[in-house]
LORO-611016 format. One record per residue (C-alpha): residue number from 1; residue in one letter; y, z, x. Coordinates in pm, 1 decimal. Each point is the difference from the previous one (the first is absolute). Example, Ala and Ser with C-alpha at 12.3 -4.5 7.8 and 13.67 -1.06 7.14 Angstrom:
<pts>
<pt i="1" aa="A" py="-450.0" pz="780.0" px="1230.0"/>
<pt i="2" aa="S" py="344.0" pz="-66.0" px="137.0"/>
</pts>
This chain:
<pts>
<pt i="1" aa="X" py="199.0" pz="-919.0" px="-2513.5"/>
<pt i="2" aa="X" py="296.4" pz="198.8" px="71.4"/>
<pt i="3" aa="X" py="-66.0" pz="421.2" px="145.8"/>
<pt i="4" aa="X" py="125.2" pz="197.5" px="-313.5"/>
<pt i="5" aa="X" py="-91.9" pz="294.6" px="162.5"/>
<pt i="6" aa="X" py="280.7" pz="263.2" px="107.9"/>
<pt i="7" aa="X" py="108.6" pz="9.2" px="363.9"/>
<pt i="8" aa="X" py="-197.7" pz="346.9" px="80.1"/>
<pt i="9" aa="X" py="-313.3" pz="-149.4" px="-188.8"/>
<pt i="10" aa="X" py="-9.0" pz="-282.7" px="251.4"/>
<pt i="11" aa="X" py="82.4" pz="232.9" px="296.2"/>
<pt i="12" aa="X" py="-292.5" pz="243.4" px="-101.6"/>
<pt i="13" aa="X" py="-248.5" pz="-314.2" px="-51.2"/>
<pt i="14" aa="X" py="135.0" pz="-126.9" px="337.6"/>
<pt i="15" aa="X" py="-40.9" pz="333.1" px="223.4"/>
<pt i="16" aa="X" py="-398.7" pz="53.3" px="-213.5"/>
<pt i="17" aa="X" py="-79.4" pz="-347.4" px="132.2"/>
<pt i="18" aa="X" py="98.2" pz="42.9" px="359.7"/>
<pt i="19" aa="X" py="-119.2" pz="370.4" px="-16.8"/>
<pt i="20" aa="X" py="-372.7" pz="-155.1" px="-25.4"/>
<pt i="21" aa="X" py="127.5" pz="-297.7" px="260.6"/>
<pt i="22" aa="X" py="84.1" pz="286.4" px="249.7"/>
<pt i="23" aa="X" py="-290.0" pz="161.0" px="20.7"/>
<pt i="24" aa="X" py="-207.1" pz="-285.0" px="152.7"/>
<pt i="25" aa="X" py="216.7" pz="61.3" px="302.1"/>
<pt i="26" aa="X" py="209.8" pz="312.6" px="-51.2"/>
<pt i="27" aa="X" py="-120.1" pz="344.7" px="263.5"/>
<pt i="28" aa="X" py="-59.0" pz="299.8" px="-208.7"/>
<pt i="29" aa="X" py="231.1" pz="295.6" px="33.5"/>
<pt i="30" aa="X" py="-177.7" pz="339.3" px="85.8"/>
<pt i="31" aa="X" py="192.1" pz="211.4" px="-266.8"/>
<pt i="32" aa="X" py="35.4" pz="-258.3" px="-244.2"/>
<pt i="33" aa="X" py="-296.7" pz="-225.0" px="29.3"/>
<pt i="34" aa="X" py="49.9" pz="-299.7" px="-207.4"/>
<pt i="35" aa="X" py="242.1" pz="132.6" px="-251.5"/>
<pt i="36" aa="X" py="279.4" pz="-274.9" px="70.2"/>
<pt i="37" aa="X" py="229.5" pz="172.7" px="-190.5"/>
<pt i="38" aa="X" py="-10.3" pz="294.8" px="189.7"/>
<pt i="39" aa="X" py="49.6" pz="-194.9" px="326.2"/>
<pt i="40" aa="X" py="140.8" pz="-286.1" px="165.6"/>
<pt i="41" aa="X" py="-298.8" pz="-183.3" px="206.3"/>
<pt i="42" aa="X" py="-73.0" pz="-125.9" px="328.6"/>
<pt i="43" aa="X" py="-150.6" pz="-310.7" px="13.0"/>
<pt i="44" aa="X" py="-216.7" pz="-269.3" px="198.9"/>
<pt i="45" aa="X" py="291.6" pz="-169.8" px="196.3"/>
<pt i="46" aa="X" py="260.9" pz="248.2" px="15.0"/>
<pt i="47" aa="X" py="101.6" pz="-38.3" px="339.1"/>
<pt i="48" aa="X" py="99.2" pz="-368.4" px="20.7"/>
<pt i="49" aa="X" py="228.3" pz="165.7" px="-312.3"/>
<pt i="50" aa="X" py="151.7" pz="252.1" px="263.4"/>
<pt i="51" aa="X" py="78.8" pz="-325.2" px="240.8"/>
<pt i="52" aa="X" py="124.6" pz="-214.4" px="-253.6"/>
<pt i="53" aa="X" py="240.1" pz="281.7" px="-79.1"/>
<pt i="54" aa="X" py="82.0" pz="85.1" px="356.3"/>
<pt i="55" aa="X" py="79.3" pz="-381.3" px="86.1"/>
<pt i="56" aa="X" py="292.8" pz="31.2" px="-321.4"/>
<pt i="57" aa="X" py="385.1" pz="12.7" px="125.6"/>
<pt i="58" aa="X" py="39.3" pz="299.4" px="-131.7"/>
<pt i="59" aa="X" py="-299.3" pz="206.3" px="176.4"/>
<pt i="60" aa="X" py="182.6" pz="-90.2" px="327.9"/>
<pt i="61" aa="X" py="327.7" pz="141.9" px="-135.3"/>
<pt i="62" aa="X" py="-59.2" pz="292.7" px="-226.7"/>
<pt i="63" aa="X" py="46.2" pz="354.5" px="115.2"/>
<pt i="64" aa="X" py="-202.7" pz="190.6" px="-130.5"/>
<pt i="65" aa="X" py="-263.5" pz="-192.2" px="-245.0"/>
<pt i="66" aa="X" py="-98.6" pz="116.5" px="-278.6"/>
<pt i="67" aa="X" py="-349.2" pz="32.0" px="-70.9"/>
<pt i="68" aa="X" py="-166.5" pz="100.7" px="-307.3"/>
<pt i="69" aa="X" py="-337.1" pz="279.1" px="2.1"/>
<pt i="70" aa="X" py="-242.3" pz="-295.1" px="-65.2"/>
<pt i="71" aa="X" py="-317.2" pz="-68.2" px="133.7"/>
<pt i="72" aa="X" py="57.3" pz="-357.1" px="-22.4"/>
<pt i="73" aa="X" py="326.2" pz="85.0" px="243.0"/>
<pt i="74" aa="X" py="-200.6" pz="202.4" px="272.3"/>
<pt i="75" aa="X" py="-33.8" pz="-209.4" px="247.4"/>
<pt i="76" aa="X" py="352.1" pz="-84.8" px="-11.7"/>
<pt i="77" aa="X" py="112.4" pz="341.3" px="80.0"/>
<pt i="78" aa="X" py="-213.8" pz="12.7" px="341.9"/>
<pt i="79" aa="X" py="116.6" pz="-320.1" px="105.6"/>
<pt i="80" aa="X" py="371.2" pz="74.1" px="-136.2"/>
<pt i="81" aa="X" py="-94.4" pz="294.8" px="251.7"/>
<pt i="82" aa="X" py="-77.7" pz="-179.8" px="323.2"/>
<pt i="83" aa="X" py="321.3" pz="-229.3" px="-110.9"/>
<pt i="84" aa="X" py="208.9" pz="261.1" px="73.5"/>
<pt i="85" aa="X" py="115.6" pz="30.4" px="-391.9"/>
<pt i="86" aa="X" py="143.1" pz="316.5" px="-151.4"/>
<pt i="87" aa="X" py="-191.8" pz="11.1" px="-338.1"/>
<pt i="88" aa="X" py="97.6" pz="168.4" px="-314.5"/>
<pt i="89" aa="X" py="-269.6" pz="86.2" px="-265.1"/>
<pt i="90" aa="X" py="-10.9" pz="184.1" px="-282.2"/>
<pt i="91" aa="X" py="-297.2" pz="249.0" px="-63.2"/>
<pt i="92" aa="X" py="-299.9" pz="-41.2" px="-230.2"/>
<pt i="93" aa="X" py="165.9" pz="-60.7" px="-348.7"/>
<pt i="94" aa="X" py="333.8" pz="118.3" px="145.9"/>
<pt i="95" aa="X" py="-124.5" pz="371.9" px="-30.2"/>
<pt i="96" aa="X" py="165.5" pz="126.0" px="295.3"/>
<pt i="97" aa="X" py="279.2" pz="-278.1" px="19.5"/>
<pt i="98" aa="X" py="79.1" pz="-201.3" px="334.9"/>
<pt i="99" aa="X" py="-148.3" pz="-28.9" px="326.1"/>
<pt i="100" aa="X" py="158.9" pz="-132.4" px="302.8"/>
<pt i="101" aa="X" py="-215.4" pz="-71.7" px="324.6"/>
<pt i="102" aa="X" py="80.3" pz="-102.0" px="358.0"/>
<pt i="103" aa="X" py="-233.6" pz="-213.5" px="148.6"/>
<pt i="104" aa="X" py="119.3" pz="215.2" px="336.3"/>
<pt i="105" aa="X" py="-150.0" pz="321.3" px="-129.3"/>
<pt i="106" aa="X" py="-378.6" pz="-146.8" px="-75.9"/>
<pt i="107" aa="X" py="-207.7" pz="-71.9" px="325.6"/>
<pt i="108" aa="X" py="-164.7" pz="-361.9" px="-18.3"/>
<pt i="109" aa="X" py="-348.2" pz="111.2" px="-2.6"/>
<pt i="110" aa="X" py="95.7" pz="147.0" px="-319.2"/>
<pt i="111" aa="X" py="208.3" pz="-186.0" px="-175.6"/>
<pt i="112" aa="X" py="-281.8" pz="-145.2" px="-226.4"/>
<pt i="113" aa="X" py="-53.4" pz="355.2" px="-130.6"/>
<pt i="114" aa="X" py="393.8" pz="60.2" px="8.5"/>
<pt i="115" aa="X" py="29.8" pz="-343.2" px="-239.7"/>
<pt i="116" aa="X" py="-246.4" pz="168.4" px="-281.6"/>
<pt i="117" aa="X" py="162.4" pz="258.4" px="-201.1"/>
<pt i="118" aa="X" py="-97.3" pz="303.3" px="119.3"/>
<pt i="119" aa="X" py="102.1" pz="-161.3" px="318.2"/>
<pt i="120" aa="X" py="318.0" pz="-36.9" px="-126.8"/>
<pt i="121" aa="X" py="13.7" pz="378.3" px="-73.9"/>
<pt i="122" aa="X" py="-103.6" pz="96.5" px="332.0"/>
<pt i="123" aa="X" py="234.1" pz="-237.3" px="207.3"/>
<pt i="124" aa="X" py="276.5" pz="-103.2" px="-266.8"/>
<pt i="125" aa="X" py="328.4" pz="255.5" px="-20.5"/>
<pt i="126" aa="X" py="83.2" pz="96.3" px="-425.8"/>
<pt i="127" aa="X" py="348.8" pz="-163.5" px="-67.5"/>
<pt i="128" aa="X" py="222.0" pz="150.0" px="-323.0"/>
<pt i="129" aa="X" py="241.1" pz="-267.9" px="-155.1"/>
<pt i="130" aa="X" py="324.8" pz="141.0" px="121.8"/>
<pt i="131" aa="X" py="-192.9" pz="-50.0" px="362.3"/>
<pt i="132" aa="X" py="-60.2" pz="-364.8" px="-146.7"/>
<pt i="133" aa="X" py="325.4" pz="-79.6" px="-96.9"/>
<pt i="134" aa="X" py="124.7" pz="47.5" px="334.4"/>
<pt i="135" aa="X" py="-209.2" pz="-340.2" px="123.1"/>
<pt i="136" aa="X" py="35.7" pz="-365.7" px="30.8"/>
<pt i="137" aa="X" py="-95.6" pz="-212.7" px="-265.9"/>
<pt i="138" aa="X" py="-347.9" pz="-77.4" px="-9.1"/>
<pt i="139" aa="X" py="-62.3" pz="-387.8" px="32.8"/>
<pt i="140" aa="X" py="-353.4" pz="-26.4" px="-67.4"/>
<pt i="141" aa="X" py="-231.9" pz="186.2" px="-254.7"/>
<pt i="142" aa="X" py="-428.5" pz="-77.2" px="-5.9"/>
<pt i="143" aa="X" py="-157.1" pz="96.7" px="-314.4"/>
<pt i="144" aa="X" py="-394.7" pz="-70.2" px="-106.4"/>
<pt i="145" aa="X" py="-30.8" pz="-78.9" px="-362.1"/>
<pt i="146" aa="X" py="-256.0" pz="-92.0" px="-236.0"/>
<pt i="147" aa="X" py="112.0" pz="-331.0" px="-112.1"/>
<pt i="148" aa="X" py="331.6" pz="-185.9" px="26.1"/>
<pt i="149" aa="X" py="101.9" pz="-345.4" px="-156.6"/>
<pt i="150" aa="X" py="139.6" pz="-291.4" px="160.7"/>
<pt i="151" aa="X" py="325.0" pz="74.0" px="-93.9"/>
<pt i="152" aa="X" py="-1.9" pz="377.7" px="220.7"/>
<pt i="153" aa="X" py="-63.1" pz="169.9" px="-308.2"/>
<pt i="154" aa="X" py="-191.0" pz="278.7" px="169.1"/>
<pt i="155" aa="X" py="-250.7" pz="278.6" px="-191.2"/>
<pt i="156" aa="X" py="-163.0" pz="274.8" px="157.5"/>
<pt i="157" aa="X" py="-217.9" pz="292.4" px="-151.7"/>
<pt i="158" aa="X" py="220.5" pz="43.1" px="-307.6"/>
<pt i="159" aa="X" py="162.5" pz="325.0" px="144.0"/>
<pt i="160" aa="X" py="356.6" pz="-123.1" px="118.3"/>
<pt i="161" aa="X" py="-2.3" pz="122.5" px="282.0"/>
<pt i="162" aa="X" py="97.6" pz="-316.2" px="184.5"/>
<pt i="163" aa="X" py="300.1" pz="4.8" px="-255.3"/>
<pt i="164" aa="X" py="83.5" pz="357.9" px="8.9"/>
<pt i="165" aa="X" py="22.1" pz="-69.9" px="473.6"/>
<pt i="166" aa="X" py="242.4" pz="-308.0" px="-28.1"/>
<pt i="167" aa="X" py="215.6" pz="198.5" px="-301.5"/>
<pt i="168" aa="X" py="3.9" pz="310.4" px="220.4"/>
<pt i="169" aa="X" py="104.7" pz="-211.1" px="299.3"/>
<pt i="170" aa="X" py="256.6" pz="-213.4" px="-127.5"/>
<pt i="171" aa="X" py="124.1" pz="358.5" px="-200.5"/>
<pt i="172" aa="X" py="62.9" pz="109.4" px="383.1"/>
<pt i="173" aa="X" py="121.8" pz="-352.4" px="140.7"/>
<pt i="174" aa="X" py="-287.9" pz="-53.5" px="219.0"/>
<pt i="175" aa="X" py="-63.6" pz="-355.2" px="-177.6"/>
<pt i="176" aa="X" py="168.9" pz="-274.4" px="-99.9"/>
<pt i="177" aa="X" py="13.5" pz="-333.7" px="-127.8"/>
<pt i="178" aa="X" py="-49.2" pz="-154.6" px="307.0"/>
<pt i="179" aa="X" py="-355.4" pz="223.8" px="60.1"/>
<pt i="180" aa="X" py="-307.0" pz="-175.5" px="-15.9"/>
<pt i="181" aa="X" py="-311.2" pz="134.5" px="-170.4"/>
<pt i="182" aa="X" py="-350.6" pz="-134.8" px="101.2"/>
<pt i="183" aa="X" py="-307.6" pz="9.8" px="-202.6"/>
<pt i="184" aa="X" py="-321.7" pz="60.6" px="181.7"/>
<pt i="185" aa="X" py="-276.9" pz="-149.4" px="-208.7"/>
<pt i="186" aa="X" py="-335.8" pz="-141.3" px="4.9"/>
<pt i="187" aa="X" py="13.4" pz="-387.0" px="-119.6"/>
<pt i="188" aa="X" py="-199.6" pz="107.7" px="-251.3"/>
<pt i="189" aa="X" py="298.7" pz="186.8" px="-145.5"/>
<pt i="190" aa="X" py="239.0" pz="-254.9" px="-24.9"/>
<pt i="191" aa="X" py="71.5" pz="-96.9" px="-378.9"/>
<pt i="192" aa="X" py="83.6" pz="-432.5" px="42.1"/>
<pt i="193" aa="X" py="207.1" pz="12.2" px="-267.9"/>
<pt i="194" aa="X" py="386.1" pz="161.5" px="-115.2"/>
<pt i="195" aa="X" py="-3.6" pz="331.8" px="-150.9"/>
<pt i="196" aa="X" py="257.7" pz="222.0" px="-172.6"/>
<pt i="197" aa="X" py="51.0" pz="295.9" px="172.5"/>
<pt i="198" aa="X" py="134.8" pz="331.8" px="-203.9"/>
<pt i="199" aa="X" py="406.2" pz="100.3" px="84.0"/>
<pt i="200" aa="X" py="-107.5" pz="254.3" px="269.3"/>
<pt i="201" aa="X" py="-265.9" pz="-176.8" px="159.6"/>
<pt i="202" aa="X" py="57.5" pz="-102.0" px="368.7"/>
<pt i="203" aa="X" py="-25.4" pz="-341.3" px="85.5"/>
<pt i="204" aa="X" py="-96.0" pz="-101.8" px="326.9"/>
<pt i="205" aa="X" py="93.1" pz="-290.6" px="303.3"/>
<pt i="206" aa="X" py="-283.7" pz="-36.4" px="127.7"/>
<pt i="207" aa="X" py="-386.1" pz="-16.2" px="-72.2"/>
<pt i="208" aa="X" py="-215.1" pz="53.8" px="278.3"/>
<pt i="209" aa="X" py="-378.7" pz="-82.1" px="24.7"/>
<pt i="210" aa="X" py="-307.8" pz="-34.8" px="250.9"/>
<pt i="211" aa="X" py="95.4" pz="-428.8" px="-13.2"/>
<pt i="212" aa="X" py="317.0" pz="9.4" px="-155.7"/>
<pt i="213" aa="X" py="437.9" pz="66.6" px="97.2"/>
<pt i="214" aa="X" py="131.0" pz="-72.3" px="-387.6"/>
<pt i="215" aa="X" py="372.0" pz="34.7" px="-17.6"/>
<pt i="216" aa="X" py="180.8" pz="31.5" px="-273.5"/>
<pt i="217" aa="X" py="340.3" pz="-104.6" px="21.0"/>
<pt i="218" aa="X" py="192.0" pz="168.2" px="-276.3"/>
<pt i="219" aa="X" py="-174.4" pz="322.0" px="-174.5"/>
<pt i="220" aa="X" py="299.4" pz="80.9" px="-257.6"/>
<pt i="221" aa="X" py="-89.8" pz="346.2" px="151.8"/>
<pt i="222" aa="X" py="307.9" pz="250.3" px="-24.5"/>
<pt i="223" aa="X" py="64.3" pz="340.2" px="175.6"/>
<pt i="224" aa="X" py="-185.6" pz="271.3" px="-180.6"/>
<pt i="225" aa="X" py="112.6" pz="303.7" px="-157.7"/>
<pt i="226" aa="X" py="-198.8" pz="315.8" px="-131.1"/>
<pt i="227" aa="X" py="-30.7" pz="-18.7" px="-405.4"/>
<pt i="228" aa="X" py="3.2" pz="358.3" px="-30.6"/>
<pt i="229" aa="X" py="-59.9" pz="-2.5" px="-394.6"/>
<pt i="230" aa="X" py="-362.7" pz="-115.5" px="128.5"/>
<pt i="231" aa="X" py="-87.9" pz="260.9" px="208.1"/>
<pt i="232" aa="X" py="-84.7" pz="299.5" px="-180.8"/>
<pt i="233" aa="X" py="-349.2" pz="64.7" px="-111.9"/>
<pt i="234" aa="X" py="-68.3" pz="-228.4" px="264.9"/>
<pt i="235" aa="X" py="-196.7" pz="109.2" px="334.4"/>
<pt i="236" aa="X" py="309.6" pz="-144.9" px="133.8"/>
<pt i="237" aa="X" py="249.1" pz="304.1" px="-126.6"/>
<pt i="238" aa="X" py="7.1" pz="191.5" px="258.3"/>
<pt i="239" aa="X" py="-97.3" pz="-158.6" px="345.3"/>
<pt i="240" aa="X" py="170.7" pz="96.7" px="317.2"/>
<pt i="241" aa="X" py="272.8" pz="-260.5" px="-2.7"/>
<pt i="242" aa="X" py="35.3" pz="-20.9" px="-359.9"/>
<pt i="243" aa="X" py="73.5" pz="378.9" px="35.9"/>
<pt i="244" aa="X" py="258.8" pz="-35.5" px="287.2"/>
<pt i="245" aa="X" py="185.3" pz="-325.3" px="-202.6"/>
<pt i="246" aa="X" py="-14.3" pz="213.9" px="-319.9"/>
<pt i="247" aa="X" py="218.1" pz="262.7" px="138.8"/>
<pt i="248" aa="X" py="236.5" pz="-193.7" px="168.3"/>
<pt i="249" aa="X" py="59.3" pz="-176.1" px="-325.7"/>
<pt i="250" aa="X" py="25.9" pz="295.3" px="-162.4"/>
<pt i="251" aa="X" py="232.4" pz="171.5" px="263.2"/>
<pt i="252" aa="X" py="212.9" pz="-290.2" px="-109.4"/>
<pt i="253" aa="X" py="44.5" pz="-38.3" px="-355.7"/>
</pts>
C-alpha cells in the first residue's frame, strides 16, 4: 500500500524507531542520560567510524576539519589530534560560537580529555566569523546524526543546528560545493530507503558506520544561507555568530 503519510510524519516515525534501536548499543551521556534529543550519542563501534573517515580523500587534504560537538564524533577529534589536524568545532548548541584547536597546543597524554568538550574549552582557541572568513575553505565536515536515508538525507536532534553550521559557513565562504559532509552513524541509523528532505536540510556525501563506507554520489545539496525570517523566537536569535552576521548585514543595508 502506498505511505500517505507527510514527509515529517515518516521522519518522526523513522528517528522513534531507531531512538529505541540505539539504545541497545548507544553510551549514555552524563548530562543528558538517554534523552536522544538532547544529545548526539556515542556508540558500540565508533572508532572503526573515526578510521573509515580518516582513510576518505578528503581527511588527507582538508585543513582544518570540521568536527561537530558529538559524542558519537569524540574519538575522531583525539585521533584528528595525533593526525596533526587543525579542528574547528562549534560549542554545545552553538552557545558560545566557534572553536578552533591546534593539535600543537594539546600534549598527547591529553589529548583524549582535549577531544571531549570541555577539553575543547581548555585546549581549543574561540574564533569570531570575521576571524573565520579569513581561512581556507573547509573540505571536509563530520557530523553524528540520528538517522539518515540512503539518499544522504541526514536528521539530527530536530534543533538545526547542523543546518544553522553549514549556512553560517558557506554565509562566510568557508564551504563550497565541492565540500564533503560525512555522517557518523550507527548501522542501526541508516534509513534503506529514499527520503524527502525539507529545503534547508543538509544533505550529506557520505555515511559512515562501524561496517560500512556508503557514498553517495550526487546529494542535490546546495550552499546554505541563513533564513533569517526563522530565527526569532527561536533559541537560535541571538547566538554568537548569528549576532556578529546580523550586524554586518545590517551595517550594510
Amino acid at each position: 500500500m502506498p505511505d500517505h503519510r507527510s514527509n515529517l510524519e515518516i521522519i518522526a516515525a523513522s528517528r522513534q524507531r531507531i531512538w529505541d534501536e540505539l539504545l541497545k548499543v548507544a553510551r549514555p551521556d552524563s548530562r543528558f542520560h538517554w534523552d536522544f534529543a538532547e544529545f548526539i550519542a556515542d556508540f558500540e563501534g565508533s572508532p572503526a567510524c573515526s578510521d573509515r573517515v580518516r582513510a576518505l580523500d578528503a581527511y588527507a587534504t582538508t585543513a582544518p576539519v570540521f568536527i561537530t560537538p558529538d559524542n558519537s564524533t569524540e574519538d575522531l577529534r583525539m585521533k584528528a589530534m595525533a593526525d596533526g589536524k587543525k579542528i574547528l568545532m562549534t560549542t554545545y548548541g552553538i552557545r558560545r560560537g566557534f572553536l578552533l584547536l591546534d593539535p600543537a597546543d594539546v600534549p598527547a597524554e591529553d589529548r583524549r580529555y582535549a577531544a571531549t568538550l570541555d577539553g575543547m574549552d581548555r585546549y581549543a582557541t574561540p574564533v569570531t566569523m570575521a576571524e573565520l572568513r579569513q581561512g581556507p575553505v573547509i573540505e571536509l565536515l563530520v557530523t553524528g546524526g540520528s538517522a539518515v536515508s540512503a539518499n544522504g538525507v541526514r536528521f539530527g536532534k530536530g534543533h538545526g543546528y547542523f543546518d544553522l553550521e553549514w549556512a553560517m559557513l558557506s554565509e562566510i565562504g568557508r564551504v563550497n560545493e565541492a565540500s564533503q559532509i560525512v555522517d557518523v552513524v550507527h548501522d542501526c541509523q541508516v534509513v534503506d530507503e529514499h527520503m524527502d528532505g525539507e529545503d534547508h536540510d543538509v544533505a550529506v556525501d557520505w555515511i559512515i558506520t562501524p561496517t560500512r563506507t556508503i557514498h553517495i554520489p550526487q546529494p542535490g545539496r546546495r550552499i546554505g544561507h541563513i533564513r533569517w525570517e526563522w530565527l526569532p523566537g527561536t533559541e537560535l536569535e541571538f547566538l554568537p555568530p548569528i549576532n556578529e552576521l546580523r550586524a554586518e548585514r545590517e551595517a550594510r543595508s
